[in-house]
VEXVOTI-245934 format. One line per 3 residues: for each residue y, z, x of C-alpha. Coordinates in pm, 1 decimal, always signed. Layout:
# VEXVOTI-245934
Y:Z:X; ...
This chain:
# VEXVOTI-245934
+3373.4:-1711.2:+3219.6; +3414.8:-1384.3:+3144.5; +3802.0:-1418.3:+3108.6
+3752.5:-1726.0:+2851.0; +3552.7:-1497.8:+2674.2; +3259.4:-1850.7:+2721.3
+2965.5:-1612.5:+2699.6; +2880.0:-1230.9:+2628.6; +2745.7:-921.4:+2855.7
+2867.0:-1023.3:+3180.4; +2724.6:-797.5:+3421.2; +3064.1:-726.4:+3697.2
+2894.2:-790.2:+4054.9; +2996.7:-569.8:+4319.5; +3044.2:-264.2:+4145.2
+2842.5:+43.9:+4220.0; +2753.9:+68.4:+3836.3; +2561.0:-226.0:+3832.6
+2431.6:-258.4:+4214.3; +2316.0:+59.5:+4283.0; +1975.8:+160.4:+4514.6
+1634.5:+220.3:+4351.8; +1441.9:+502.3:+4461.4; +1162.4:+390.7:+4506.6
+891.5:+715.2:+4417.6; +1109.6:+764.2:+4110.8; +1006.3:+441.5:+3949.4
+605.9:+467.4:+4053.3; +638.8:+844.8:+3922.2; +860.6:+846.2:+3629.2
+915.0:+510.7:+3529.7; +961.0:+438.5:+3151.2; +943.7:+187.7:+2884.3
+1322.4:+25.7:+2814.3; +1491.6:+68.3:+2463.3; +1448.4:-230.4:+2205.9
+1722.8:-322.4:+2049.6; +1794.1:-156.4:+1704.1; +1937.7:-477.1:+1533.9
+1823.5:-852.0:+1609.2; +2046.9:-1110.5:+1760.0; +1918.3:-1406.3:+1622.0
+2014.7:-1479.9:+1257.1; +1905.3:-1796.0:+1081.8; +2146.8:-1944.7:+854.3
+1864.8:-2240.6:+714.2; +1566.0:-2227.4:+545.1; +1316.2:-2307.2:+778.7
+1501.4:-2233.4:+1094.5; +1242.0:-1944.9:+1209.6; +898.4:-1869.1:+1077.6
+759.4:-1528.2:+1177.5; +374.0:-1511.5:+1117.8; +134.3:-1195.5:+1219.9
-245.1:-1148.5:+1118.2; -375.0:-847.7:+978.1; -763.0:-747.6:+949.0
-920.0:-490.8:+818.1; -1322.1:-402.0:+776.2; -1374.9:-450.9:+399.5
-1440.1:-767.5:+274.2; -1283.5:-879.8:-57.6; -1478.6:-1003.2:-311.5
-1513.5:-1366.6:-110.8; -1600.1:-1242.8:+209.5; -1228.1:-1221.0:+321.7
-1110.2:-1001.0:+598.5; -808.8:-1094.8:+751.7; -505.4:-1276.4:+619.0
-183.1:-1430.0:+812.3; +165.6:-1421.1:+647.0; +423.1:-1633.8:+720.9
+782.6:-1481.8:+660.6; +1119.0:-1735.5:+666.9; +1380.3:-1577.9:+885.1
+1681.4:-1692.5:+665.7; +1545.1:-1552.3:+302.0; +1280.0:-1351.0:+413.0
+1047.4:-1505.7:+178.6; +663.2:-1403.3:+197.8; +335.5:-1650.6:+208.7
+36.9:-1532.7:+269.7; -336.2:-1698.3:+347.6; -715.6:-1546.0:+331.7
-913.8:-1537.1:+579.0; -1300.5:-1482.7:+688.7; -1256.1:-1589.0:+1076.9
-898.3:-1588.6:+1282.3; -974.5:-1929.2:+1413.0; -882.0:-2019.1:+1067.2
-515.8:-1988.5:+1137.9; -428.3:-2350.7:+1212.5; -546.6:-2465.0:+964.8
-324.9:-2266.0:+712.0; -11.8:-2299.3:+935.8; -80.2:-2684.7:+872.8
-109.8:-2623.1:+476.9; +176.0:-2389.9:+471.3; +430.7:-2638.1:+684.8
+297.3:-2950.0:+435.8; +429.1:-2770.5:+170.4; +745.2:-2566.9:+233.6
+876.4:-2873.6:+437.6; +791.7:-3090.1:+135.5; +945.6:-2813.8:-136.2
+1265.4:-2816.2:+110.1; +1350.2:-3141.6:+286.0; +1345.3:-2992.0:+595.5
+1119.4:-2951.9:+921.2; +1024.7:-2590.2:+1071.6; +1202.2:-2568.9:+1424.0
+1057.8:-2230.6:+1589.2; +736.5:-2008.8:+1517.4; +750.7:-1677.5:+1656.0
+410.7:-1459.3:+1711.0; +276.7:-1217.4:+1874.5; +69.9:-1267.3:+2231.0
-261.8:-1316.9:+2003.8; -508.6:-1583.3:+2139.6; -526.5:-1759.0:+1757.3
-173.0:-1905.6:+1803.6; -252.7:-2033.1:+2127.4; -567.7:-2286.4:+2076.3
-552.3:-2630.6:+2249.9; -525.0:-2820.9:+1894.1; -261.9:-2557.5:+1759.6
-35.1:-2582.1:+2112.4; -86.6:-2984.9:+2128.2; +17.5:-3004.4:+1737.1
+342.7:-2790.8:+1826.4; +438.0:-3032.4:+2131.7; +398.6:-3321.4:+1910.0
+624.7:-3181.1:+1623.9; +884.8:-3066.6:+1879.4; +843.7:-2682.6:+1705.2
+970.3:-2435.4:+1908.7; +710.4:-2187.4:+1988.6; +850.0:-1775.2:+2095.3
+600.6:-1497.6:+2100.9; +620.5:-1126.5:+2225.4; +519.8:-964.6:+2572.3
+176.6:-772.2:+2586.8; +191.4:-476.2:+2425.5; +542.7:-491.1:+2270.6
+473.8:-553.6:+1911.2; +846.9:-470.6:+1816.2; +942.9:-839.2:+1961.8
+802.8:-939.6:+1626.1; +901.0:-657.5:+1437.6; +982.8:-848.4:+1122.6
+621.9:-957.0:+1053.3; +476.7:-632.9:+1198.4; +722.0:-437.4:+897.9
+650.9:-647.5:+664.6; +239.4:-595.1:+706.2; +351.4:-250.4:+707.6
+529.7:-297.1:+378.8; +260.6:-478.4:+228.6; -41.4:-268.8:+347.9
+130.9:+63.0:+197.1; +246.2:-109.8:-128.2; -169.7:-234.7:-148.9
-294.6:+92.5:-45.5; -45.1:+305.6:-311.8; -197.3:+5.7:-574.7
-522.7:+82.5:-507.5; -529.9:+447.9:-559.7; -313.7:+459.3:-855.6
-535.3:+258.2:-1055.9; -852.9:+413.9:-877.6; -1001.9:+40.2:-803.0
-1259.0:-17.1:-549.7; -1142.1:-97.7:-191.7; -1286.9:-471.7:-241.7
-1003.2:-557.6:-451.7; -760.2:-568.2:-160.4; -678.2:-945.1:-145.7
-617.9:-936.8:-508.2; -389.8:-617.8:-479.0; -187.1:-803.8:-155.8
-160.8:-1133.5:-341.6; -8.0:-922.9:-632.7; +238.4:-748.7:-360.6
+379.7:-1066.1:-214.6; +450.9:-1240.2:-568.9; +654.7:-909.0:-669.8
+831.0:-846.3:-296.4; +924.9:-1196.6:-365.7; +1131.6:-1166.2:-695.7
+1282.7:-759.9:-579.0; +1565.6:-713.4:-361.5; +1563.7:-662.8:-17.8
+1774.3:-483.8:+249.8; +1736.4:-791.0:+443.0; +1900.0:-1045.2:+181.9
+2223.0:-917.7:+37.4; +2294.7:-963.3:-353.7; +1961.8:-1162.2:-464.7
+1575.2:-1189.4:-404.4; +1370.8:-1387.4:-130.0; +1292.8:-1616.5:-394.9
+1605.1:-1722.1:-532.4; +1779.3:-1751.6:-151.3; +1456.3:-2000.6:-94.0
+1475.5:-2159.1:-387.7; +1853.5:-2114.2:-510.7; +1750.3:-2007.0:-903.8
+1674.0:-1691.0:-992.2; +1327.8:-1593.5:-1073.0; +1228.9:-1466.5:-1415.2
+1051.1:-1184.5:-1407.3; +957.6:-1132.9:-1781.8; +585.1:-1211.0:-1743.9
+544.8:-903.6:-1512.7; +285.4:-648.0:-1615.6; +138.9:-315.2:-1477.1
-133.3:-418.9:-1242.8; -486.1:-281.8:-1306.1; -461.6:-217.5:-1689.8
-759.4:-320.1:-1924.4; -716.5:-637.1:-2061.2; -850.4:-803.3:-2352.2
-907.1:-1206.5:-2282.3; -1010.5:-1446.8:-2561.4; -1325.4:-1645.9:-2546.5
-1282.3:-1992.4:-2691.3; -1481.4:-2086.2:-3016.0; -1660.4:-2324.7:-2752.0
-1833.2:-2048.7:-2520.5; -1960.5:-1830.9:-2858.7; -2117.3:-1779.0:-3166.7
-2003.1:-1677.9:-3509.8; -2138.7:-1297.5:-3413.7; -2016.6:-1281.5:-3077.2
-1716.3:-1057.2:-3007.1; -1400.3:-1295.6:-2955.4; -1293.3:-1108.6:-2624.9
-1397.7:-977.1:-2327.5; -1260.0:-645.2:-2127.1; -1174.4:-757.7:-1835.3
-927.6:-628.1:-1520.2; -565.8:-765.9:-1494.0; -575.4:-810.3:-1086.6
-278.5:-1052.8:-1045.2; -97.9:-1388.6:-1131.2; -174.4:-1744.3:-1081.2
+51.8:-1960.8:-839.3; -123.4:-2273.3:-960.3; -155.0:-2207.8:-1342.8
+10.2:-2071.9:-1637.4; -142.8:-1752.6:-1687.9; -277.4:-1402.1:-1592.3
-583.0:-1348.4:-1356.1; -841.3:-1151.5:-1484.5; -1182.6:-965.6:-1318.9
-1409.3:-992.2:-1592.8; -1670.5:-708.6:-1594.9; -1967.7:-799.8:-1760.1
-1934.5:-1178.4:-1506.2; -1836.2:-997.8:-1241.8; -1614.9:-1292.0:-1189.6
-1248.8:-1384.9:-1174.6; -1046.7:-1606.4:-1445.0; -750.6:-1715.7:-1531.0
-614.2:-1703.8:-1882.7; -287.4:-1719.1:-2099.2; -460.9:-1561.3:-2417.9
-491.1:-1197.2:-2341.6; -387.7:-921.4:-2451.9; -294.5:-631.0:-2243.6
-387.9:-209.9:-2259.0; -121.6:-80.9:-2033.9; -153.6:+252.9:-2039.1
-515.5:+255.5:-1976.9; -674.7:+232.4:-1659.2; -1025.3:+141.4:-1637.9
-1162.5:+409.1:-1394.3; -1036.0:+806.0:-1445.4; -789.4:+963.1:-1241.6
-998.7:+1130.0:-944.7; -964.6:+1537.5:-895.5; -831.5:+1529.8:-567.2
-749.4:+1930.4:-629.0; -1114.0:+2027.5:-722.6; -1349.0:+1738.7:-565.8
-1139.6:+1669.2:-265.0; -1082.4:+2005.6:-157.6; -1449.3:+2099.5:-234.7
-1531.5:+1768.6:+12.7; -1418.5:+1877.6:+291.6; -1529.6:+2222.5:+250.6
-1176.2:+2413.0:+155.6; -1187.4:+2622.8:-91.8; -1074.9:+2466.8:-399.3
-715.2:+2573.3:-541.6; -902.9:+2736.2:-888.6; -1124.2:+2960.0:-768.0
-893.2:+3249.3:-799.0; -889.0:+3222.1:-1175.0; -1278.0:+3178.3:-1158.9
-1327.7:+3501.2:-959.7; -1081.2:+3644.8:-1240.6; -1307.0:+3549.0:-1491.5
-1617.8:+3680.2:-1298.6; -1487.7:+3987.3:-1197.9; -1308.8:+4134.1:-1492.4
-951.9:+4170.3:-1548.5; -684.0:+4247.2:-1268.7; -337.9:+4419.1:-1279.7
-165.9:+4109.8:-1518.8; -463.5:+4083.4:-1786.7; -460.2:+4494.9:-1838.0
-85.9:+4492.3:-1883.1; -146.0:+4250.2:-2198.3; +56.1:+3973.5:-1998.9
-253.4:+3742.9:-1950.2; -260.4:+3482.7:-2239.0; -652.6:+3501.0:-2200.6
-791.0:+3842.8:-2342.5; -1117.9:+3953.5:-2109.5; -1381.3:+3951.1:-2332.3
-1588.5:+4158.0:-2092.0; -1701.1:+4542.5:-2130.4; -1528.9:+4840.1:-1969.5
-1707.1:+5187.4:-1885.7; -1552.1:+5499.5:-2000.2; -1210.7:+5302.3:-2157.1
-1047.3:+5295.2:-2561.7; -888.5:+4967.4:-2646.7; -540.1:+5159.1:-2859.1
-297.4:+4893.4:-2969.2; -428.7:+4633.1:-2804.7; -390.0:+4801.9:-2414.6
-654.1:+4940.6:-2230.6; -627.0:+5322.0:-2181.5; -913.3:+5500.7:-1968.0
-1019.2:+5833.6:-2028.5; -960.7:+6088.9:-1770.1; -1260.5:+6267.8:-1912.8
-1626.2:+6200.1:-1786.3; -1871.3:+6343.0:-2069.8; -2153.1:+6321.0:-1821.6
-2017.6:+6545.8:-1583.5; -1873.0:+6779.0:-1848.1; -2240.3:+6759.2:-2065.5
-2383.6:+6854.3:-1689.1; -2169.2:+7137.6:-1669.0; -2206.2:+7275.4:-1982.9
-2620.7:+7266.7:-1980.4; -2592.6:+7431.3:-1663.8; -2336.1:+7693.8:-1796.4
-2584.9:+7712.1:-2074.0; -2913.5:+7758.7:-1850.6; -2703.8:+8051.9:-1645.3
Protein backbone atom coordinates (compact mmCIF):
# COMPACT_ATOMS: atom_id res chain seq x y z
CA UNK A 1 0.00 0.00 0.00
CA UNK A 2 2.42 2.13 1.02
CA UNK A 3 4.46 1.75 -2.29
CA UNK A 4 1.16 2.62 -4.45
CA UNK A 5 1.07 5.51 -2.46
CA UNK A 6 -3.18 3.85 -1.77
CA UNK A 7 -3.33 5.57 1.61
CA UNK A 8 -1.28 8.09 3.90
CA UNK A 9 0.80 7.75 7.37
CA UNK A 10 1.76 4.27 7.19
CA UNK A 11 3.23 3.43 10.37
CA UNK A 12 6.66 0.88 9.18
CA UNK A 13 6.19 -2.30 11.57
CA UNK A 14 9.21 -3.72 12.92
CA UNK A 15 11.22 -0.83 13.39
CA UNK A 16 12.43 0.24 16.78
CA UNK A 17 10.94 3.82 16.09
CA UNK A 18 7.59 2.74 16.09
CA UNK A 19 7.67 -0.56 18.43
CA UNK A 20 9.47 0.49 21.17
CA UNK A 21 8.78 -0.58 25.22
CA UNK A 22 6.63 1.59 27.52
CA UNK A 23 7.81 2.23 30.84
CA UNK A 24 5.40 1.70 32.62
CA UNK A 25 5.83 4.37 35.99
CA UNK A 26 6.64 6.98 33.34
CA UNK A 27 3.18 7.01 31.90
CA UNK A 28 1.19 6.79 35.53
CA UNK A 29 3.76 9.65 36.65
CA UNK A 30 4.28 11.91 33.79
CA UNK A 31 1.88 11.13 31.31
CA UNK A 32 0.54 14.03 29.11
CA UNK A 33 -2.18 15.20 26.95
CA UNK A 34 -1.22 14.53 22.94
CA UNK A 35 -0.89 17.56 20.47
CA UNK A 36 -4.09 18.46 18.30
CA UNK A 37 -3.52 19.01 15.11
CA UNK A 38 -2.88 22.70 14.04
CA UNK A 39 -4.83 22.49 10.66
CA UNK A 40 -8.05 20.23 9.97
CA UNK A 41 -8.11 17.39 7.54
CA UNK A 42 -11.46 17.39 6.52
CA UNK A 43 -12.47 20.09 3.98
CA UNK A 44 -15.97 20.29 2.56
CA UNK A 45 -16.22 21.25 -0.94
CA UNK A 46 -20.53 21.47 -0.79
CA UNK A 47 -22.78 23.43 0.92
CA UNK A 48 -24.22 21.36 3.37
CA UNK A 49 -21.62 18.70 3.54
CA UNK A 50 -20.78 19.40 7.44
CA UNK A 51 -22.74 21.39 9.96
CA UNK A 52 -20.83 22.31 13.13
CA UNK A 53 -23.26 23.44 15.96
CA UNK A 54 -22.15 24.37 19.79
CA UNK A 55 -24.45 26.00 22.55
CA UNK A 56 -23.47 28.82 24.51
CA UNK A 57 -25.23 30.08 27.90
CA UNK A 58 -24.71 32.64 29.88
CA UNK A 59 -26.68 33.98 33.27
CA UNK A 60 -28.46 37.11 31.96
CA UNK A 61 -31.54 36.81 30.39
CA UNK A 62 -32.36 38.96 27.32
CA UNK A 63 -35.21 40.87 27.22
CA UNK A 64 -37.49 37.47 26.46
CA UNK A 65 -36.18 35.37 29.00
CA UNK A 66 -33.39 33.98 26.67
CA UNK A 67 -30.25 32.43 27.94
CA UNK A 68 -28.62 30.24 25.75
CA UNK A 69 -28.45 30.12 21.97
CA UNK A 70 -27.01 27.27 19.47
CA UNK A 71 -25.27 28.26 16.17
CA UNK A 72 -25.01 26.26 13.41
CA UNK A 73 -21.86 27.00 11.16
CA UNK A 74 -21.61 25.29 7.31
CA UNK A 75 -18.20 23.76 6.93
CA UNK A 76 -17.81 24.72 3.17
CA UNK A 77 -18.70 28.74 3.51
CA UNK A 78 -18.55 29.08 6.99
CA UNK A 79 -21.80 30.73 7.10
CA UNK A 80 -23.38 31.57 10.66
CA UNK A 81 -27.18 30.78 12.00
CA UNK A 82 -27.99 31.21 15.14
CA UNK A 83 -31.28 30.27 17.50
CA UNK A 84 -32.56 31.66 21.13
CA UNK A 85 -33.00 29.82 23.67
CA UNK A 86 -34.67 29.65 27.36
CA UNK A 87 -34.04 25.70 28.01
CA UNK A 88 -31.22 23.42 26.05
CA UNK A 89 -33.79 20.79 25.45
CA UNK A 90 -34.89 23.25 22.93
CA UNK A 91 -32.19 22.27 20.53
CA UNK A 92 -34.07 19.80 18.34
CA UNK A 93 -36.36 21.59 17.71
CA UNK A 94 -34.28 24.42 16.00
CA UNK A 95 -31.93 21.88 14.29
CA UNK A 96 -35.34 20.71 12.65
CA UNK A 97 -36.24 24.50 11.64
CA UNK A 98 -32.78 25.24 10.57
CA UNK A 99 -32.39 21.86 8.20
CA UNK A 100 -36.22 22.76 6.70
CA UNK A 101 -34.87 25.73 5.54
CA UNK A 102 -31.25 25.69 4.36
CA UNK A 103 -32.07 22.29 2.61
CA UNK A 104 -35.06 24.03 1.00
CA UNK A 105 -32.89 27.48 0.13
CA UNK A 106 -30.21 24.88 -1.39
CA UNK A 107 -31.54 21.70 -2.98
CA UNK A 108 -29.57 19.71 -0.99
CA UNK A 109 -29.72 17.37 2.23
CA UNK A 110 -27.23 17.89 5.36
CA UNK A 111 -24.95 14.67 5.47
CA UNK A 112 -22.89 15.01 8.92
CA UNK A 113 -23.47 17.12 12.23
CA UNK A 114 -20.57 17.45 14.32
CA UNK A 115 -20.92 18.46 18.25
CA UNK A 116 -19.51 18.36 21.14
CA UNK A 117 -20.11 15.30 23.88
CA UNK A 118 -23.19 17.51 25.31
CA UNK A 119 -26.26 15.42 26.42
CA UNK A 120 -28.77 17.96 24.18
CA UNK A 121 -27.51 16.37 20.90
CA UNK A 122 -27.99 13.06 22.15
CA UNK A 123 -31.93 12.76 23.12
CA UNK A 124 -33.84 9.61 21.96
CA UNK A 125 -36.10 11.79 19.41
CA UNK A 126 -32.94 13.83 18.16
CA UNK A 127 -30.69 10.32 17.67
CA UNK A 128 -33.89 8.36 16.12
CA UNK A 129 -34.54 11.54 13.68
CA UNK A 130 -30.71 11.31 12.58
CA UNK A 131 -30.98 7.38 11.84
CA UNK A 132 -33.98 8.02 9.83
CA UNK A 133 -32.40 10.86 7.66
CA UNK A 134 -29.21 8.80 7.22
CA UNK A 135 -27.17 12.18 8.78
CA UNK A 136 -23.99 11.39 9.83
CA UNK A 137 -23.56 12.21 13.39
CA UNK A 138 -19.38 13.02 14.79
CA UNK A 139 -18.88 14.62 18.12
CA UNK A 140 -15.69 15.24 20.31
CA UNK A 141 -14.12 13.12 23.25
CA UNK A 142 -14.80 14.37 26.92
CA UNK A 143 -13.02 17.14 27.65
CA UNK A 144 -11.41 17.93 24.26
CA UNK A 145 -13.34 20.87 23.07
CA UNK A 146 -10.71 21.57 20.23
CA UNK A 147 -12.37 18.44 18.22
CA UNK A 148 -14.95 21.09 17.49
CA UNK A 149 -12.84 23.92 17.40
CA UNK A 150 -14.65 25.66 14.58
CA UNK A 151 -17.88 26.26 16.55
CA UNK A 152 -15.99 26.71 19.86
CA UNK A 153 -13.93 29.91 17.77
CA UNK A 154 -16.58 31.06 16.35
CA UNK A 155 -18.62 31.52 19.96
CA UNK A 156 -15.41 32.96 20.82
CA UNK A 157 -15.61 35.36 17.92
CA UNK A 158 -19.04 36.20 18.51
CA UNK A 159 -19.03 36.56 22.36
CA UNK A 160 -15.99 39.19 22.09
CA UNK A 161 -17.49 41.06 19.06
CA UNK A 162 -21.03 41.23 21.57
CA UNK A 163 -19.12 42.04 24.58
CA UNK A 164 -16.80 45.01 22.67
CA UNK A 165 -20.70 46.11 21.32
CA UNK A 166 -21.96 46.34 24.48
CA UNK A 167 -19.49 48.52 26.16
CA UNK A 168 -18.94 50.85 23.38
CA UNK A 169 -22.36 51.96 23.31
CA UNK A 170 -22.67 51.58 27.24
CA UNK A 171 -26.10 49.39 26.82
CA UNK A 172 -27.36 47.26 29.51
CA UNK A 173 -26.18 43.60 29.61
CA UNK A 174 -29.95 42.49 28.66
CA UNK A 175 -29.43 43.52 25.22
CA UNK A 176 -27.15 40.59 24.43
CA UNK A 177 -29.35 38.58 21.97
CA UNK A 178 -29.98 41.70 20.13
CA UNK A 179 -26.15 42.62 20.07
CA UNK A 180 -25.31 38.65 18.84
CA UNK A 181 -28.09 38.69 16.26
CA UNK A 182 -26.46 42.00 14.99
CA UNK A 183 -22.87 40.10 15.02
CA UNK A 184 -23.88 37.15 12.92
CA UNK A 185 -25.75 39.32 10.11
CA UNK A 186 -22.37 41.47 9.80
CA UNK A 187 -19.73 38.26 10.21
CA UNK A 188 -21.90 37.09 7.46
CA UNK A 189 -21.37 39.83 4.72
CA UNK A 190 -17.13 40.50 6.04
CA UNK A 191 -14.40 38.43 4.94
CA UNK A 192 -13.04 35.67 6.55
CA UNK A 193 -9.65 33.88 6.86
CA UNK A 194 -11.56 30.81 6.38
CA UNK A 195 -13.16 31.67 2.82
CA UNK A 196 -10.66 33.08 0.40
CA UNK A 197 -11.69 36.18 -1.92
CA UNK A 198 -15.53 36.68 -0.77
CA UNK A 199 -17.94 36.56 2.32
CA UNK A 200 -19.84 33.52 3.98
CA UNK A 201 -22.77 34.87 2.41
CA UNK A 202 -22.01 35.14 -1.07
CA UNK A 203 -20.03 31.44 -1.07
CA UNK A 204 -23.68 30.22 0.40
CA UNK A 205 -25.57 32.01 -1.69
CA UNK A 206 -23.27 32.77 -4.86
CA UNK A 207 -24.28 36.84 -5.07
CA UNK A 208 -22.71 39.20 -3.25
CA UNK A 209 -24.37 40.84 -0.40
CA UNK A 210 -25.06 44.56 -0.34
CA UNK A 211 -24.08 46.06 2.47
CA UNK A 212 -25.38 49.70 1.98
CA UNK A 213 -28.15 49.52 4.62
CA UNK A 214 -25.48 49.00 7.37
CA UNK A 215 -25.52 51.46 10.25
CA UNK A 216 -23.60 52.01 13.59
CA UNK A 217 -25.35 49.86 16.09
CA UNK A 218 -26.72 51.55 19.25
CA UNK A 219 -27.23 55.16 17.88
CA UNK A 220 -30.50 57.14 18.76
CA UNK A 221 -32.95 56.79 16.31
CA UNK A 222 -35.84 58.74 15.37
CA UNK A 223 -38.93 56.32 14.07
CA UNK A 224 -42.14 57.77 12.58
CA UNK A 225 -45.49 57.14 14.08
CA UNK A 226 -48.17 56.72 11.45
CA UNK A 227 -51.04 59.39 11.25
CA UNK A 228 -53.11 56.22 12.47
CA UNK A 229 -51.49 55.74 16.09
CA UNK A 230 -51.69 59.88 16.84
CA UNK A 231 -53.18 63.03 17.11
CA UNK A 232 -52.74 66.34 15.39
CA UNK A 233 -50.53 67.47 18.71
CA UNK A 234 -48.67 64.44 19.16
CA UNK A 235 -44.97 64.46 18.23
CA UNK A 236 -44.60 62.46 14.81
CA UNK A 237 -41.61 60.30 16.20
CA UNK A 238 -40.42 58.47 18.83
CA UNK A 239 -36.57 58.08 20.21
CA UNK A 240 -36.00 54.89 20.13
CA UNK A 241 -32.61 52.41 20.10
CA UNK A 242 -31.30 51.03 16.72
CA UNK A 243 -30.49 47.28 18.17
CA UNK A 244 -30.29 45.37 14.82
CA UNK A 245 -31.87 44.30 11.41
CA UNK A 246 -34.79 42.30 10.42
CA UNK A 247 -34.26 38.86 8.54
CA UNK A 248 -37.98 38.69 7.86
CA UNK A 249 -38.82 42.38 6.94
CA UNK A 250 -37.67 45.36 5.18
CA UNK A 251 -36.44 47.51 7.76
CA UNK A 252 -34.43 48.50 10.93
CA UNK A 253 -35.24 47.12 14.48
CA UNK A 254 -35.78 49.52 16.96
CA UNK A 255 -36.06 49.42 21.18
CA UNK A 256 -38.45 52.00 21.72
CA UNK A 257 -38.01 53.71 25.15
CA UNK A 258 -41.00 55.14 26.34
CA UNK A 259 -42.81 51.11 25.19
CA UNK A 260 -40.11 49.51 26.37
CA UNK A 261 -40.73 47.37 23.39
CA UNK A 262 -39.10 46.29 20.16
CA UNK A 263 -40.25 47.33 16.43
CA UNK A 264 -39.47 47.16 13.26
CA UNK A 265 -39.57 50.09 10.89
CA UNK A 266 -38.29 51.45 7.44
CA UNK A 267 -39.15 55.22 8.32
CA UNK A 268 -36.46 56.30 10.67
CA UNK A 269 -34.13 58.41 10.82
CA UNK A 270 -30.83 57.82 12.36
CA UNK A 271 -28.38 60.06 15.12
CA UNK A 272 -25.13 58.33 14.59
CA UNK A 273 -22.91 59.99 16.48
CA UNK A 274 -24.95 59.96 19.54
CA UNK A 275 -25.18 57.30 21.90
CA UNK A 276 -27.95 57.18 24.24
CA UNK A 277 -26.13 56.50 27.59
CA UNK A 278 -22.61 58.63 28.39
CA UNK A 279 -19.34 57.24 28.07
CA UNK A 280 -18.55 55.72 31.68
CA UNK A 281 -15.22 57.16 33.64
CA UNK A 282 -13.49 54.07 33.86
CA UNK A 283 -10.25 56.38 34.98
CA UNK A 284 -12.07 58.15 37.92
CA UNK A 285 -15.17 55.76 38.91
CA UNK A 286 -13.50 52.52 38.12
CA UNK A 287 -10.38 53.08 39.78
CA UNK A 288 -12.19 54.70 42.78
CA UNK A 289 -14.39 51.11 42.73
CA UNK A 290 -12.08 49.03 43.50
CA UNK A 291 -10.37 51.16 45.92
CA UNK A 292 -7.07 52.39 43.76
CA UNK A 293 -6.34 55.54 43.93
CA UNK A 294 -7.68 57.34 41.08
CA UNK A 295 -5.09 58.58 38.27
CA UNK A 296 -6.09 62.63 39.18
CA UNK A 297 -5.47 62.93 42.48
CA UNK A 298 -2.02 64.24 42.01
CA UNK A 299 -3.30 67.39 40.37
CA UNK A 300 -5.98 67.58 43.23
CA UNK A 301 -3.35 67.43 46.00
CA UNK A 302 -1.60 70.21 43.71
CA UNK A 303 -4.43 72.26 44.00
CA UNK A 304 -4.83 71.62 47.81
CA UNK A 305 -1.49 72.00 48.73
CA UNK A 306 -0.18 75.01 46.93
CA UNK A 307 2.13 75.18 44.13
CA UNK A 308 5.17 72.72 43.54
CA UNK A 309 8.53 73.14 41.68
CA UNK A 310 6.64 73.54 37.87
CA UNK A 311 3.82 76.17 38.99
CA UNK A 312 6.69 78.54 40.82
CA UNK A 313 8.86 78.40 37.74
CA UNK A 314 5.80 80.10 35.76
CA UNK A 315 5.62 76.78 33.59
CA UNK A 316 2.16 75.71 35.03
CA UNK A 317 -0.62 77.02 32.65
CA UNK A 318 -2.80 77.31 35.92
CA UNK A 319 -1.59 80.34 38.14
CA UNK A 320 -2.12 79.28 42.14
CA UNK A 321 -4.42 81.58 43.29
CA UNK A 322 -3.49 80.74 46.86
CA UNK A 323 -1.50 83.04 49.50
CA UNK A 324 2.21 82.79 50.29
CA UNK A 325 3.88 83.93 53.73
CA UNK A 326 6.78 86.18 53.64
CA UNK A 327 7.00 86.15 49.40
CA UNK A 328 6.77 89.42 46.52
CA UNK A 329 5.12 88.40 43.32
CA UNK A 330 8.05 90.67 40.75
CA UNK A 331 7.29 90.05 37.12
CA UNK A 332 5.06 87.58 37.48
CA UNK A 333 7.68 84.91 39.55
CA UNK A 334 7.59 84.32 43.00
CA UNK A 335 10.68 85.64 44.89
CA UNK A 336 10.84 85.02 48.83
CA UNK A 337 12.43 87.25 51.08
CA UNK A 338 15.41 86.11 52.91
CA UNK A 339 14.44 88.61 55.56
CA UNK A 340 12.05 87.70 58.55
CA UNK A 341 10.75 91.18 60.04
CA UNK A 342 9.57 89.31 63.08
CA UNK A 343 12.74 88.10 64.09
CA UNK A 344 14.57 91.30 63.10
CA UNK A 345 11.51 93.61 64.99
CA UNK A 346 12.42 90.97 68.05
CA UNK A 347 15.87 91.83 67.88
CA UNK A 348 15.73 95.26 67.63
CA UNK A 349 13.10 95.78 70.80
CA UNK A 350 15.40 93.75 72.64
CA UNK A 351 18.52 95.78 71.45
CA UNK A 352 16.30 98.63 72.38
CA UNK A 353 15.26 97.36 76.03
CA UNK A 354 19.29 96.65 76.67
Amino acid sequence: MEKQNLVGGLRKFGTEEVMSKVCEACQLGKQARHPFPVQTTHVSFKPLEMIHLDVWTTKIESIKGCKYYVNFIDDHARKVWVYFMKHKGEVFQHFLNFKVMVEKEKGVSIKCLRSDGGGEYFSNEFSEYLKEHGIQRKYSCSYSPQQNGIAERKNRHIIEITRAMLNEKNLPNYFWVEVVTTTVYIMNRTPTAAVHGMTPQEKFIGKKPDVSHLIMFGCITYVHDPNEKRSKLDPKAEKCIFIGYSLEQKGYRCFNLSSRKLQVSRDVVFDEMVNLYPPLKIAEDGEARNGDVPSNVEQESQLISGPQESSISGSSSTPWKGRLRSSNIVDGSFQTSSRNPHVNDESSDSKKSV
